[in-house]
Residue, then its C-alpha position, 0 to 999 in steps of 0.5 A: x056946092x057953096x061956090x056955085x050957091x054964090x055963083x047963083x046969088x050973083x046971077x040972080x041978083x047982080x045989082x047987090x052982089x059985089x063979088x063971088x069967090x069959089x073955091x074948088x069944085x066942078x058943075x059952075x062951069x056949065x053956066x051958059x054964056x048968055x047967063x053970065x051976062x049978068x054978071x057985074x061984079x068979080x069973080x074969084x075962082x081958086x083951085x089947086x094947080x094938081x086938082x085937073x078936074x076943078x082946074x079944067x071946070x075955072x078954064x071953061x068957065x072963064x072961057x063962057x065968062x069971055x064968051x059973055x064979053x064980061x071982064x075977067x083974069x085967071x092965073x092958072x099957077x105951076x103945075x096946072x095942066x091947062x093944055 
């Protein structure tokens, strides 16, 4: 829950976060590319490579990150199934 309260902070407030980091977890990915608009700073989003559920929750949210014409990078480690 912790990543998506930063997710939140960031959103809210883009001119005085500086980054977010979330680690694990699902639901962050069901922000809405009109949203992420807003994002101005970076986001880090750690998984683990055998954990599908929040692995496909990072690919999807980066997908809306890309929808939202916001710079991004992923890395999707070994053992990931990203399809």
């Amino acid at each position: 829950m912790g990543g998506q309260e930063s997710l939140i902070a960031n959103l809210n407030d883009p001119d005085e976060v500086r980054a977010t980091v979330m680690i694990y977890g699902v639901g962050f990915d069901k922000s809405e590319s009109k949203r992420l608009e807003k994002l101005k700073s970076s986001v880090l989003v750690i998984t683990g490579g055998e954990d599908a559920g929040a692995t496909q929750a990072a690919i999807n949210f980066f997908a809306s990150v890309r929808e939202a014409k916001r710079p991004y990078e992923m890395l999707i480690y070994p053992g990931a199934d990203h399809g």
